[in-house]
VMD Tcl script that draws the C-alpha trace (Angstrom):
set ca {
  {-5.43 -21.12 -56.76}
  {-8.65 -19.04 -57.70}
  {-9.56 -17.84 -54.26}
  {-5.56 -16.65 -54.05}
  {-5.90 -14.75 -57.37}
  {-9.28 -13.22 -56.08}
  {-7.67 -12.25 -52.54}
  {-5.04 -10.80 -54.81}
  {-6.88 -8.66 -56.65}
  {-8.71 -7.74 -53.86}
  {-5.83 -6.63 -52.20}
  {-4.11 -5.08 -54.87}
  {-7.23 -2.94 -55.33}
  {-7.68 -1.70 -52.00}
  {-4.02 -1.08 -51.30}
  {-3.97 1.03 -54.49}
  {-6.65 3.71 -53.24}
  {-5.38 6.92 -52.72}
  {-1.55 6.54 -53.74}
  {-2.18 7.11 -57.56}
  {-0.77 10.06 -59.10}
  {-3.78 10.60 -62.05}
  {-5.94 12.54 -59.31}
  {-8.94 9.95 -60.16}
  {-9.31 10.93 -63.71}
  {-9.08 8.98 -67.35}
  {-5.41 9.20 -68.15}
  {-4.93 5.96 -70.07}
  {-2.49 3.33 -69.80}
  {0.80 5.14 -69.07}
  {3.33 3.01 -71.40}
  {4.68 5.79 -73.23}
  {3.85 6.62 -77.11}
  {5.17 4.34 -80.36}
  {7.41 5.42 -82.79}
  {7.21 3.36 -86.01}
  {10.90 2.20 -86.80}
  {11.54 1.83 -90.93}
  {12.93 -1.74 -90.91}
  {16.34 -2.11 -92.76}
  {16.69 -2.23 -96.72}
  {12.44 -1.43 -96.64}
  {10.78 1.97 -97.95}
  {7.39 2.99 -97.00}
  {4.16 2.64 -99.12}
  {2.05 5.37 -98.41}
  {-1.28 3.74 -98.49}
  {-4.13 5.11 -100.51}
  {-6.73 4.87 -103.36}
  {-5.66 3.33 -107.04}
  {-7.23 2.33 -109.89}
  {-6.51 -1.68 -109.81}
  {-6.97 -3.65 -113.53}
  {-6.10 -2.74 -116.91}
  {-6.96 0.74 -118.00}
  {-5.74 -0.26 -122.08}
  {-7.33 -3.52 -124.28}
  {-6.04 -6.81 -122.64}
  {-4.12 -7.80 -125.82}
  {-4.05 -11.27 -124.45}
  {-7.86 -11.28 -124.16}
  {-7.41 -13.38 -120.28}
  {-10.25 -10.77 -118.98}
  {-8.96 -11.33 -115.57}
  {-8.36 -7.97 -114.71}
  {-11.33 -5.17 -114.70}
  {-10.39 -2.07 -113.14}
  {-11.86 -1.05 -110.26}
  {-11.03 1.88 -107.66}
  {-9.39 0.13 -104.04}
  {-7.78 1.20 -101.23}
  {-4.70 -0.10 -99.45}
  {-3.85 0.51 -95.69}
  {0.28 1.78 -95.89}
  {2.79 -0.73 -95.62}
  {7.10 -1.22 -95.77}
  {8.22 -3.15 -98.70}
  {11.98 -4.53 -99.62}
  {13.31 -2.01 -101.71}
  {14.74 -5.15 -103.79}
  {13.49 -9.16 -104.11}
  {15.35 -10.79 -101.66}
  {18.59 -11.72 -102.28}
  {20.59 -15.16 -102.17}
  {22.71 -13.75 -99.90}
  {19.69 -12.76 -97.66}
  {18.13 -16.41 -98.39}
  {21.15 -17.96 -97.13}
  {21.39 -16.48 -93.80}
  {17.85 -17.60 -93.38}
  {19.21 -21.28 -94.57}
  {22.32 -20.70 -92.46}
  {20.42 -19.88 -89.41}
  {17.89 -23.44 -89.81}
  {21.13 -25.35 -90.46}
  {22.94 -24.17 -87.51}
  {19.73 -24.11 -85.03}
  {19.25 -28.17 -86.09}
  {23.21 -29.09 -85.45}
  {22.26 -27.46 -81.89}
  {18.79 -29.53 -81.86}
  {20.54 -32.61 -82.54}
  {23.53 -32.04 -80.13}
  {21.13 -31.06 -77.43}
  {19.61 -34.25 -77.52}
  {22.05 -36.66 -77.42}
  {23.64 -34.63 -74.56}
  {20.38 -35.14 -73.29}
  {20.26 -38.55 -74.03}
  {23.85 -39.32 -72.36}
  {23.81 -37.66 -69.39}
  {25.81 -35.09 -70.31}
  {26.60 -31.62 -68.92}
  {27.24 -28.06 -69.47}
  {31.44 -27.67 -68.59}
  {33.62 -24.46 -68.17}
  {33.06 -23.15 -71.76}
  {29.06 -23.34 -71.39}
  {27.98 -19.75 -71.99}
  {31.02 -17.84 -72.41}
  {31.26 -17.41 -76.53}
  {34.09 -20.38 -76.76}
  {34.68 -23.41 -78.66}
  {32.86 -26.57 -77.00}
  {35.38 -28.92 -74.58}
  {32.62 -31.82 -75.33}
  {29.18 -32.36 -76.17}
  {27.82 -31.02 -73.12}
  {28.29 -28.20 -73.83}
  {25.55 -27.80 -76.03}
  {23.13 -29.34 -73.49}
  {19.69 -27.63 -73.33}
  {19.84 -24.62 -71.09}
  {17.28 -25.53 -69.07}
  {19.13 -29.30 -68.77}
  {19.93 -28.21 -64.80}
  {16.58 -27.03 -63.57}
  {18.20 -25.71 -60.25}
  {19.87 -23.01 -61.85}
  {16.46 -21.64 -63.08}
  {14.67 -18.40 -62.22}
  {11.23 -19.10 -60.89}
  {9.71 -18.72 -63.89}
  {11.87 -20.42 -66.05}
  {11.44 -23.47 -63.77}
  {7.67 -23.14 -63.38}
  {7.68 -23.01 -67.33}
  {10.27 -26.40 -67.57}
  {8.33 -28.30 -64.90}
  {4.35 -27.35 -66.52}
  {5.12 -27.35 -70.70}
  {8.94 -27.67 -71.91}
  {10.12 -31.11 -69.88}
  {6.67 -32.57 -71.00}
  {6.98 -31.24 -74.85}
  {4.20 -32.21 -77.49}
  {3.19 -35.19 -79.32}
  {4.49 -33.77 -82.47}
  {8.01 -32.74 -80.59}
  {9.11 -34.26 -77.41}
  {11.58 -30.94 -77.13}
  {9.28 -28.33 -77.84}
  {9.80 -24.94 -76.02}
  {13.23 -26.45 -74.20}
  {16.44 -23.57 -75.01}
  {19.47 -24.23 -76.84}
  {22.33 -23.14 -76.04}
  {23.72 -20.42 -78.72}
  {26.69 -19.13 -77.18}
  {29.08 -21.56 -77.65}
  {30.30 -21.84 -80.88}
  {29.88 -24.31 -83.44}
  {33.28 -26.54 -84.35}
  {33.34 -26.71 -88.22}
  {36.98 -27.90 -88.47}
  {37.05 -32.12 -88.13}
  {40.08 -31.68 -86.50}
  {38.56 -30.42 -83.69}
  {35.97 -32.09 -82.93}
  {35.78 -32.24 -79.11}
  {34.48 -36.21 -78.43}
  {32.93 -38.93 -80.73}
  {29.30 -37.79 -79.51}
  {29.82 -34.15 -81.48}
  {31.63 -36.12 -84.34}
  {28.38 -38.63 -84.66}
  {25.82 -35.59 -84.56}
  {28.04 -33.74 -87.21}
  {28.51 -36.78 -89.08}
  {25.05 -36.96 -89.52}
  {24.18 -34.04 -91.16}
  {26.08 -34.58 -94.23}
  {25.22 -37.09 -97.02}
  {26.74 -40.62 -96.67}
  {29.98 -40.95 -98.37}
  {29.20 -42.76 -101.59}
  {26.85 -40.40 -102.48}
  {29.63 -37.66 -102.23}
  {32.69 -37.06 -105.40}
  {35.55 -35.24 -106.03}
  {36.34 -35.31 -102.41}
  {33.88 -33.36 -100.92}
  {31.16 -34.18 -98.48}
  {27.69 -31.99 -99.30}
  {24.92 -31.12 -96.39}
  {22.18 -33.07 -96.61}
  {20.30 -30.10 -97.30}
  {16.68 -32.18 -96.92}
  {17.28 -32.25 -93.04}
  {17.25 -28.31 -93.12}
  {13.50 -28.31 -91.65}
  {12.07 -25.28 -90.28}
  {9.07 -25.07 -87.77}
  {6.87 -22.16 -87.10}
  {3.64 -21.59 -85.67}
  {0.66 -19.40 -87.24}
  {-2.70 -18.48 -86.51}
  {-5.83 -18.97 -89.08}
  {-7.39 -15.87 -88.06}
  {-9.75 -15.71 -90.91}
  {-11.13 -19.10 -90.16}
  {-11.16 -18.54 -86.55}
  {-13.42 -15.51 -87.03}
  {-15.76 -16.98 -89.32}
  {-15.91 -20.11 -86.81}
  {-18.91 -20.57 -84.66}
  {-17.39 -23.15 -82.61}
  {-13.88 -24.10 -81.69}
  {-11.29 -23.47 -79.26}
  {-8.20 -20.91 -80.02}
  {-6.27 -24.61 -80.30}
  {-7.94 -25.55 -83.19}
  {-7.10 -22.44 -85.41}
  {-3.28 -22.79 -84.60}
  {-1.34 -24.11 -87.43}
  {2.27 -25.53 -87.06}
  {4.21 -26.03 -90.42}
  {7.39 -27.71 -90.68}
  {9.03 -26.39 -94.17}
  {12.62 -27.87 -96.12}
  {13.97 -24.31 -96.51}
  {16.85 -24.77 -98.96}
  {15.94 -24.08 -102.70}
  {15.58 -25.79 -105.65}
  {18.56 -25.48 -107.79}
  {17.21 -27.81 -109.94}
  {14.76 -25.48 -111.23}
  {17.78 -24.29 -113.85}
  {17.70 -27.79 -115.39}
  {13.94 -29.01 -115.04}
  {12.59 -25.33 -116.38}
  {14.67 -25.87 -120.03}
  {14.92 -28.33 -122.37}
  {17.20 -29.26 -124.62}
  {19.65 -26.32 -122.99}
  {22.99 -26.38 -121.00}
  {22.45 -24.41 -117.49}
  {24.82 -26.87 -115.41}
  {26.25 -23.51 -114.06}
  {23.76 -21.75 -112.32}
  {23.01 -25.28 -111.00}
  {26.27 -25.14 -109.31}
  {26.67 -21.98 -108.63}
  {23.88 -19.73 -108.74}
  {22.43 -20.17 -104.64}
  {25.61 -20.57 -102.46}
  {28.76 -18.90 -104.35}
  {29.19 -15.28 -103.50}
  {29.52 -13.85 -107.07}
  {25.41 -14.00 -107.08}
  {25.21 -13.15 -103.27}
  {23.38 -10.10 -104.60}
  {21.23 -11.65 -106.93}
  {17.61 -12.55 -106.31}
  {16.34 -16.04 -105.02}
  {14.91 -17.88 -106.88}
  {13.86 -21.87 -106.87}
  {11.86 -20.68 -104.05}
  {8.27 -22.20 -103.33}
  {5.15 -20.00 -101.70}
  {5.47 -21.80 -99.05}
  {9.49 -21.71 -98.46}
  {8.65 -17.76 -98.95}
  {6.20 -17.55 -96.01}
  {8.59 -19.56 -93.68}
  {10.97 -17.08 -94.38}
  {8.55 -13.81 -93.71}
  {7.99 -15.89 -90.48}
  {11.88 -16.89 -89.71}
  {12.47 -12.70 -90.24}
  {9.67 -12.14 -87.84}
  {11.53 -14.02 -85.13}
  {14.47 -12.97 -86.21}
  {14.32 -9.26 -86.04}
  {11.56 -9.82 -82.23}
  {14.78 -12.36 -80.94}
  {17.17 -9.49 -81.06}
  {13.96 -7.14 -79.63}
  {13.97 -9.45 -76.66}
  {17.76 -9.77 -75.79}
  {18.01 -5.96 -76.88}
  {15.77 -3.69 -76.30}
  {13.98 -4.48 -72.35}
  {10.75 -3.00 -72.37}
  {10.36 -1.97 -76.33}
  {7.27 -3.69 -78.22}
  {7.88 -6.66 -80.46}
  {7.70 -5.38 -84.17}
  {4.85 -6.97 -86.23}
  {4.93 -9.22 -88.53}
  {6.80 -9.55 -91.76}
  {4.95 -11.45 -94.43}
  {4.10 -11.42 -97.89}
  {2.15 -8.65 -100.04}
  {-1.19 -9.17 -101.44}
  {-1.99 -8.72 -104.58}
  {-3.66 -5.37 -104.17}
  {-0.34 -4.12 -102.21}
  {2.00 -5.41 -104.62}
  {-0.09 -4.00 -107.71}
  {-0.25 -0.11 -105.58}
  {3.43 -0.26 -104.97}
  {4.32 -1.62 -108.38}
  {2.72 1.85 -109.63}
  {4.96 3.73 -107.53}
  {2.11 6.57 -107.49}
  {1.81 7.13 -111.53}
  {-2.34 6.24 -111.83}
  {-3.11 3.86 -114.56}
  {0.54 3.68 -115.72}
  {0.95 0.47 -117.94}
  {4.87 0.08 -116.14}
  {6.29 1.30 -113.16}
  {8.76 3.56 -114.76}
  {4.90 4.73 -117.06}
  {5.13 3.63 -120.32}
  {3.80 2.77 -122.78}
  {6.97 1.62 -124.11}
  {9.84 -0.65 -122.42}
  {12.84 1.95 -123.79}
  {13.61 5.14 -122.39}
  {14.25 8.20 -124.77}
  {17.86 7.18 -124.75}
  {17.08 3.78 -126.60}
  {17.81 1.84 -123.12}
  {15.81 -1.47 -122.03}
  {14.33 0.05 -118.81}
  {14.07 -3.94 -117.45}
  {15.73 -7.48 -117.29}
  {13.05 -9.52 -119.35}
  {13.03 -10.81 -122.88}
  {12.78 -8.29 -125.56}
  {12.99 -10.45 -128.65}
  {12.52 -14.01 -130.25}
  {15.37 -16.13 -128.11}
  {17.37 -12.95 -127.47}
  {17.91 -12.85 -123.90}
  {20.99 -10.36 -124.32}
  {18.84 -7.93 -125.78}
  {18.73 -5.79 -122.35}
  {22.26 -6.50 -121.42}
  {21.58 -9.53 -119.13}
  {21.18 -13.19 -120.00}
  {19.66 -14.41 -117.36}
  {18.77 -12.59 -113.54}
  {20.73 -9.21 -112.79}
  {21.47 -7.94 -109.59}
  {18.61 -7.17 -107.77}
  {19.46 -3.35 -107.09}
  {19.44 -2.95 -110.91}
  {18.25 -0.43 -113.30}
  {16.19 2.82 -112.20}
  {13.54 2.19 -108.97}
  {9.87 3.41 -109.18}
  {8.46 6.23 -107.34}
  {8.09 4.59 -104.39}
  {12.01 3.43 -104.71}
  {11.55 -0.17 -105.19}
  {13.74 -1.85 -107.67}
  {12.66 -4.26 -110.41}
  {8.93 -4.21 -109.74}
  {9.10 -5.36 -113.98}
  {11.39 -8.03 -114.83}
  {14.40 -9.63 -113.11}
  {11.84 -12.05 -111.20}
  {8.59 -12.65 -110.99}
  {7.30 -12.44 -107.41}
  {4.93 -14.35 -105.05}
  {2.14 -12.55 -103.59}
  {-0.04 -13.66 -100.53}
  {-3.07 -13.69 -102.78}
  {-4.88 -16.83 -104.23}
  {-5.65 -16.60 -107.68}
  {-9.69 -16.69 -109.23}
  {-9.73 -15.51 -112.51}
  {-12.96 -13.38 -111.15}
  {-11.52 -12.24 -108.08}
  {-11.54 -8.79 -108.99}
  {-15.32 -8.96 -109.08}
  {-16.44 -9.97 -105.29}
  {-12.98 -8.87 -103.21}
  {-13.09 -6.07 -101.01}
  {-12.85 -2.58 -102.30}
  {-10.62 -2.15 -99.04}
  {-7.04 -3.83 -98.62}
  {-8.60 -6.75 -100.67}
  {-7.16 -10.09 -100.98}
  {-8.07 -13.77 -101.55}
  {-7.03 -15.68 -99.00}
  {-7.85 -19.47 -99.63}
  {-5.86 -22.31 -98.32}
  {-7.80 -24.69 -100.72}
  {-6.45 -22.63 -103.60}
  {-3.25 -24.16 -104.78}
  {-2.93 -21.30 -107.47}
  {-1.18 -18.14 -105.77}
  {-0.60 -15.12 -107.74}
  {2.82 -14.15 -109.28}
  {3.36 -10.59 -110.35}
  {6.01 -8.27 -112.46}
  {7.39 -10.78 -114.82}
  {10.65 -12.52 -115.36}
  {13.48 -12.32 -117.21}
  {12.55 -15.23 -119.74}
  {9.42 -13.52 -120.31}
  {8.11 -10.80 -122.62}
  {6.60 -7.30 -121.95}
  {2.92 -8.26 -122.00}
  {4.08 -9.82 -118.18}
  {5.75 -6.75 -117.02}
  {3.07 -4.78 -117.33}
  {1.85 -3.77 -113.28}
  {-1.70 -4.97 -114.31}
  {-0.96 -8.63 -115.41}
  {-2.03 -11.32 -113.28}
  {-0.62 -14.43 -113.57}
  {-0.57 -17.57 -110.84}
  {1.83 -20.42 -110.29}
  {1.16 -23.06 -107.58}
  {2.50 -23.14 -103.94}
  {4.45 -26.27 -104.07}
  {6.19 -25.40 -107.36}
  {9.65 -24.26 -107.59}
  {10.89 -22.10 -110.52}
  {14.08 -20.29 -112.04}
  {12.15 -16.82 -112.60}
  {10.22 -16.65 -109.80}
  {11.52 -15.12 -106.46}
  {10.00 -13.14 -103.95}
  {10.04 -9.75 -101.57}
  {8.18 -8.98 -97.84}
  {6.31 -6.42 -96.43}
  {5.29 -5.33 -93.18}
  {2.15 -3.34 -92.24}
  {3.02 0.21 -91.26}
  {1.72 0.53 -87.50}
  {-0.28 3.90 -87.99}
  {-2.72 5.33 -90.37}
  {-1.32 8.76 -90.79}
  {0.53 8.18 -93.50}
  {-1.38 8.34 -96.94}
  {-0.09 8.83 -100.29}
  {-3.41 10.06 -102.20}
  {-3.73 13.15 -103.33}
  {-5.76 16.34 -102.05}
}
mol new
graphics top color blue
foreach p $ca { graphics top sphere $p radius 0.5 }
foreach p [lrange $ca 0 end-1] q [lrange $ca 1 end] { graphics top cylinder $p $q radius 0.2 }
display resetview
């Protein structure tokens, strides 16, 4: 196989002389020239220099914050936290992609095969339907088939299926009543909870087999790393995505919030509300599910355009700059110093007084396109939610990070940084400054979340000449 790829080469080369059109000279790679694309519901953050800390007396004497002059690279932000309604097409898309996991393999499993309705957009005539689409290897392009035959029909220890296709164009059957064959009814059957642990009729998704698996690369480590194969630094994470609603009964005591238990995630009167009962890590497999998401649609789309990069979550440096929306030592995003505007309005969802939520017109989250965005238009940057950040949280950090795009990245770190404050707190935590932490695995009813992607260019700056 080497000596062919040599010959190749060799070939290539020599057949190549004198039919190229760039006269001999340094021309580049022709492949034409990028233009960046502003993702959907994002705004740009012009990247630039800020003063980072607390300009004013930390009142709460935590120290953790000296100021200090950084730069940040530009980047798109969500003009809002994301929504429930954006949450649950993320949950809608793992719940949907493991019926088609599990129907795949039993089809698998039984010998069955694709019918007439395979591929054509229609309801399923049996299982089969659903069969891998690489389950008849004949019908293959070359490389698909070289691809089955050397890594998908082999899979991993971890995943037996890994890499093989589902089928997505045939639709799902969600009435019982039409269930095409007691294979599809056994695979549906399973994904709901057993009957005696279901009342008033209705049967509930068993929302802990809602598992999603993504892939990463620890590029930090695999720098620093002397030794070591690319293998080693490749991380695979397999994450429950649904959120806690339980996080409205847990975070209170001795208080009746049965309701947004209920209701608050999945009924569309909060579809525009933000997220929350999210963990860090639920967050990041969501910046990851958008990545492929959004490059899936690139693929099938768009032959020959480049992949978009991908989306993730801010740092605490990034989150901080944008937070500012370009005032310079500002003590809120709107400036400050005070939490009214001149009209005598709350300019934020938080909690202005002793136990009176209702204060600012909202008892608990508002929608999260509420009150009057920052100068870099980004909505509730103070209040509503507090928001994950990428950033591990050292009470010193601001002493030995990077005066460029810094950031504490440290998996051993349990304690990631939450910034902007909540609606159950007070002002002191909407202040852009204020650093406070939560850990990754914890789930909470104030704390939600918003991506960003790096902006592919450094043109664009936002300090001032």
């Amino acid at each position: 196989m080497k000596k062919f790829i040599a010959f190749a080469a060799i070939v290539t080369l020599l057949t190549s002389c004198g039919r190229s059109s760039d006269k001999g000279e340094l021309v580049g790679v022709k492949g034409g020239k990028w233009y960046p694309e502003k993702p959907y519901g994002m705004t740009l953050v012009p990247g630039g220099s800020f003063i980072m800390g607390k300009p004013d007396d930390d009142l709460a004497e935590v120290e953790d914050a000296p100021t200090r002059t950084v730069t940040v690279r530009s980047f798109y932000m969500d003009e809002t936290e994301i929504t429930n309604s954006e949450y649950r097409q993320f949950v809608e898309w793992v719940k949907d992609s493991v019926m088609r996991v599990r129907l795949a393999i039993l089809a698998d499993a039984t010998g069955q095969k694709p019918g007439a309705n395979a591929g054509k957009g229609k309801n399923a005539g049996s299982i089969g339907d659903f069969a891998f689409n690489d389950s008849e290897p004949e019908k293959m392009s070359a490389y698909d088939k070289y691809m089955y035959d050397n890594y998908y029909s082999i899979g991993t220890a971890d995943d037996p299926y890994a890499g093989r296709k589902l089928n997505r164009k045939v639709k799902l059957i969600k009435d019982t009543q039409q269930y095409p064959d007691e294979y599809y009814t056994e695979v549906m059957d399973s994904m709901y909870l057993p009957i005696e642990e279901s009342y008033n009729g209705l049967r509930t998704i068993d929302v802990n087999k809602l598992k999603f698996r993504y892939s990463w690369m620890d590029i930090q480590a695999a720098a620093k790393a002397k030794v070591g194969k690319r293998k080693d630094f490749v991380k695979t994470e397999e994450i429950k995505v649904y959120p806690d609603t339980t996080v409205w009964i847990k975070d209170f005591t001795y208080s009746y919030n049965e309701p947004m238990h209920n209701d608050y995630f999945w009924h569309k009167a909060y579809g525009d509300y933000p997220v929350v009962g999210v963990t860090w890590k639920q967050a990041k497999a969501f910046c990851a599910w958008r990545t492929l998401q959004k490059n899936t649609w690139v693929k099938s789309k768009k032959k020959g355009r480049d992949l978009v990069n991908s989306f993730r979550l801010p740092t605490e440096a990034e989150w901080e700059y944008a937070a500012r929306g370009g005032l310079e030592s500002a003590t809120y995003p709107w400036g400050g110093p005070y939490v009214k505007s001149d009209r005598g309005c709350f300019m934020a969802n938080f909690k202005p007084n002793r136990g009176d939520y209702a204060a600012d017109e909202a008892l608990y989250t508002v929608e999260a396109k509420s009150y009057d965005p920052n100068g870099y238009n980004l909505y509730n940057m103070a209040g509503n939610v507090a928001e994950w950040t990428d950033s591990a949280y050292n009470p010193n950090a601001y002493e030995y990070v990077s005066t460029m795009n810094p950031n504490v990245l440290d998996a051993s770190n349990k304690r990631k940084v939450v910034r902007g404050g909540s609606w159950k707190d007070v002002a002191y935590f909407l202040q852009v400054s204020t650093r406070d932490f939560e850990y990754a695995d914890s789930a909470r009813s104030f704390i939600g979340f918003r991506t960003v992607q790096d902006y592919m260019g450094t043109q664009v700056t936002g300090t001032k000449k």
